[in-house]
C-alpha positions as CSV (number, residue, x, y, z in Angstrom):
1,X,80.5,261.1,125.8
2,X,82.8,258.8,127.3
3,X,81.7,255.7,129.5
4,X,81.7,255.2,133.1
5,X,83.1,251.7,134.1
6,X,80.9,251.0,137.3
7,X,82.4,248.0,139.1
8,X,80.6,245.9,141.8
9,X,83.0,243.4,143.4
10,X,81.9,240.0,144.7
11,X,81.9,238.7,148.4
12,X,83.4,241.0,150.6
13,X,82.5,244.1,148.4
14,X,85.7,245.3,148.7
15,X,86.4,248.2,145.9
16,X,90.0,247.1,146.0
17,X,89.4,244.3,144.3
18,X,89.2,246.9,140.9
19,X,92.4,248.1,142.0
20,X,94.6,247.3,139.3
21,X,91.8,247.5,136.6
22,X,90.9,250.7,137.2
23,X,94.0,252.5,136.1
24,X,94.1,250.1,133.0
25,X,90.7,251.5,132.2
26,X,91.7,255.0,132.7
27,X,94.7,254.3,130.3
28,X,92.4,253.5,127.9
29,X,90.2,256.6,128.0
30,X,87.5,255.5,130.2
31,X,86.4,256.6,133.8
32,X,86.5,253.9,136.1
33,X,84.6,253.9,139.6
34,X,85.1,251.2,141.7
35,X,82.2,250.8,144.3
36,X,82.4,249.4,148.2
37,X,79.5,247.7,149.5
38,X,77.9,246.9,152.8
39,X,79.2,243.1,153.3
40,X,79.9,243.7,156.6
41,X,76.5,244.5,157.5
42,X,74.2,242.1,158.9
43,X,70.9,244.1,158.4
44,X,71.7,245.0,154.9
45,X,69.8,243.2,152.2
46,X,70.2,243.2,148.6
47,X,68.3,246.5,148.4
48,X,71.0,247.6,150.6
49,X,73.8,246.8,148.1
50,X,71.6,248.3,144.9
51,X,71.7,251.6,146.5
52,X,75.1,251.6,147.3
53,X,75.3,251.2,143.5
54,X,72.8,253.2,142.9
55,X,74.7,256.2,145.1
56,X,77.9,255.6,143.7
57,X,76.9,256.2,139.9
58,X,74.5,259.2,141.0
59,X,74.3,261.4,137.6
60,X,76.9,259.9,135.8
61,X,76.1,258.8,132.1
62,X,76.2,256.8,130.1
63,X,77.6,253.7,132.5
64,X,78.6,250.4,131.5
65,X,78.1,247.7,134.9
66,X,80.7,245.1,135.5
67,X,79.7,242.6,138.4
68,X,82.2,240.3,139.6
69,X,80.9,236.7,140.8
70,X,78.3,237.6,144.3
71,X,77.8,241.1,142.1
72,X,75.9,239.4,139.4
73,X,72.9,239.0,142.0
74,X,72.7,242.7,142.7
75,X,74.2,244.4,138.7
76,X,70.4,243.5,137.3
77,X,68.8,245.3,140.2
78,X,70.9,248.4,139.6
79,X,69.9,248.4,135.6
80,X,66.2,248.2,136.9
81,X,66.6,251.7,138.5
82,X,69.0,253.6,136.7
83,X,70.3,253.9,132.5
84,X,72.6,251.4,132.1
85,X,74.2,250.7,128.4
86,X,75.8,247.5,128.9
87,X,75.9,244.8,131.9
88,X,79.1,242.5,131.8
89,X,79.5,239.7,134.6
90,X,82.7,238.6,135.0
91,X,82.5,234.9,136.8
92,X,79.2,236.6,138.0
93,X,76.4,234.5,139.6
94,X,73.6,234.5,137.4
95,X,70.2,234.5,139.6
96,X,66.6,233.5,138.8
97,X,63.5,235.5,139.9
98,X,62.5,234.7,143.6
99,X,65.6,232.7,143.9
100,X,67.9,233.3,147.2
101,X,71.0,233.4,146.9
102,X,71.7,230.8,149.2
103,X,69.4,228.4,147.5
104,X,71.3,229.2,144.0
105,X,74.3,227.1,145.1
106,X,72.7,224.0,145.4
107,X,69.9,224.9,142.3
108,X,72.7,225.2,139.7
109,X,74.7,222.3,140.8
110,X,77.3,223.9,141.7
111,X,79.0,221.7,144.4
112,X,78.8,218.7,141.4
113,X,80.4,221.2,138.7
114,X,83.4,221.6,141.2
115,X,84.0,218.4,141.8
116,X,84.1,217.3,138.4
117,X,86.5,219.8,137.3
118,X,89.0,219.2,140.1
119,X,88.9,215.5,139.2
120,X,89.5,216.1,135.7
121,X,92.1,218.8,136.9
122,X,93.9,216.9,139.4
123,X,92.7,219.7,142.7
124,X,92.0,219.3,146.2
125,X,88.3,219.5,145.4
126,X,88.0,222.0,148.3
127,X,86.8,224.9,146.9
128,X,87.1,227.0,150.3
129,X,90.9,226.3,149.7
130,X,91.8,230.2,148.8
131,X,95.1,229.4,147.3
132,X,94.1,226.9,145.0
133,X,90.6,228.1,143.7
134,X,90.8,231.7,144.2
135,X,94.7,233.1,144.0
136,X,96.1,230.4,141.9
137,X,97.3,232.8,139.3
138,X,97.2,236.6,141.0
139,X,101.0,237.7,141.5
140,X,102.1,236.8,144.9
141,X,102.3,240.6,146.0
142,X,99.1,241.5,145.2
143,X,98.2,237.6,146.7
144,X,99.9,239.4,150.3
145,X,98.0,242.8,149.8
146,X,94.8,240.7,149.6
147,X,95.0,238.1,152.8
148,X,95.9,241.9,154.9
149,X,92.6,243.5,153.4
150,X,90.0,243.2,156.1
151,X,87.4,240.6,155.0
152,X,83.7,240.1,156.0
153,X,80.5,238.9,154.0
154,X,77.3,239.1,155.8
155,X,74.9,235.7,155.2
156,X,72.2,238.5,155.2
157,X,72.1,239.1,151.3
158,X,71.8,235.3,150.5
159,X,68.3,235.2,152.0
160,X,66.6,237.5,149.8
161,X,64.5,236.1,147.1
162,X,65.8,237.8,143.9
163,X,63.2,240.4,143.4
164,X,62.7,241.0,139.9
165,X,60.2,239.2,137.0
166,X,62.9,239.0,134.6
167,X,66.5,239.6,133.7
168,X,66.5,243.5,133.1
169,X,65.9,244.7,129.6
170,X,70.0,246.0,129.1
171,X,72.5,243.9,126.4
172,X,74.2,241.9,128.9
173,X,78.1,240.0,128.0
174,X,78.9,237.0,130.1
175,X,82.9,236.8,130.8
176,X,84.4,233.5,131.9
177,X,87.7,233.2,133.3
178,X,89.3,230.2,131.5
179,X,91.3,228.8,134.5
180,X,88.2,230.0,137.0
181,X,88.4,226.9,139.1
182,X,85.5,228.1,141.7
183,X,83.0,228.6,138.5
184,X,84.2,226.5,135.9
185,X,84.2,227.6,132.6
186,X,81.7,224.4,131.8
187,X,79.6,225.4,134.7
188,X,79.3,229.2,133.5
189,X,78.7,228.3,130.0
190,X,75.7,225.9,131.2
191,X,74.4,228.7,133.3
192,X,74.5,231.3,131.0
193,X,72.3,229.2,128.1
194,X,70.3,228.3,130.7
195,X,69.3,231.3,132.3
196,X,70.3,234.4,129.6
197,X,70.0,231.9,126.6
198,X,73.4,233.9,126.0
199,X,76.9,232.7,125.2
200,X,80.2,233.0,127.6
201,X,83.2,235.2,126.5
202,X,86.3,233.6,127.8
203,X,89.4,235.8,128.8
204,X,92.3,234.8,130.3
205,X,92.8,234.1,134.2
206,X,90.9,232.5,137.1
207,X,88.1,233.4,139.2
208,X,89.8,236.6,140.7
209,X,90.6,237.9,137.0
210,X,90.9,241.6,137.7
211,X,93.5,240.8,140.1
212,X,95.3,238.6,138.1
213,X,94.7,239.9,134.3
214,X,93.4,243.4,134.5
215,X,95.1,244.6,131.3
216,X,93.4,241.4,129.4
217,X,90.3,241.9,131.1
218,X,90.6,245.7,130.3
219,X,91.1,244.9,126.8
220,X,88.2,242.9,126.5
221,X,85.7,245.1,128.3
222,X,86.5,248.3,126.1
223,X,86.3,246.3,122.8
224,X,82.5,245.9,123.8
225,X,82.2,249.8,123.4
226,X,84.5,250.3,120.5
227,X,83.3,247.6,118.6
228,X,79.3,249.4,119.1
């Protein structure tokens, strides 16, 4: 039976973001479902986001989850409620039981790991500078499609406590952009030892890869089932 490709963007929850690696997952044999989420919502929770997840994969089987960045805090509540054969974060945020994620910014040294890679990069060092940390490598047409998408996160997801014990029970890959200047690739690889006691994949691209890399990133999330 072939795979689902579930895809949970990051802030915003935007399914557009899959846009262009959806059809790159279809080329390659694969269903792809690409999931919106309730950002603009300032009641909904985590719990919120799950079942939007949660809804959108309803009896489809067997499903691979691929969380970009903010997705990584709701991907392992998804696996705690439905099958799930794999878990890949892509430049995903990595939570800790009863950690918010507000709090998680400042627990992972994050601000630090930033700054220390812009310095050694020669950046602004201003990482709400979209250009430079987010679009820095995503064509410029798609870079114009994205600033006329209509954006809104709520702050209302980053104030729940993450609710499970324990990182689900589900093989879980951790894929870094190599030129993600928002998470570093240093950064990621700390967090993922630290927290998954798991190694980081890199593939090429920044922190918006699937915008800027979606055949690559294709590529490297199909090899996980083919090579199985």
């Amino acid at each position: 039976m072939t795979a689902t490709f579930v895809l949970i963007p990051g802030a915003g929850g935007q399914a557009w973001y899959w846009h262009r690696l959806v059809p790159e997952l279809e080329r390659r044999g694969y269903a792809a479902v690409a999931v919106d989420l309730p950002a603009d919502d300032d009641t909904a929770g985590l719990a919120a986001y799950a079942d939007a997840v949660v809804t959108a994969i309803g009896a489809r089987r067997p499903v691979v989850l691929v969380a970009q960045s903010m997705g990584g805090l709701t991907a392992p509540l998804v696996c705690d409620r439905v099958p799930v054969e794999l878990l890949v974060l892509v430049n995903a945020m990595v939570p800790r039981p009863g950690e918010t994620g507000g709090e998680w910014w400042t627990v992972t040294g994050h601000a630090a790991a930033v700054a220390e890679h812009s310095a050694r990069h020669g950046l602004s060092g201003d990482a709400g500078d979209q250009d430079e940390y987010f679009f820095h490598d995503v064509p410029a047409d798609v870079v114009a499609a994205a600033y006329a998408q209509p954006f809104g996160q709520s702050a209302r997801p980053f104030e729940d406590p993450w609710p499970l014990v324990a990182w689900p029970d589900v093989p879980t890959r951790v894929l870094c952009g190599r030129d993600d200047r928002f998470f570093p690739a240093d950064f990621q690889r700390r967090l993922a030892a630290e927290r998954l006691g798991c190694p980081v994949e890199e593939v090429p691209g920044g922190h918006l890869v699937a915008l800027s890399r979606p055949g690559e990133l294709a590529d490297r999330l199909s090899s996980h089932l083919t090579s199985t």
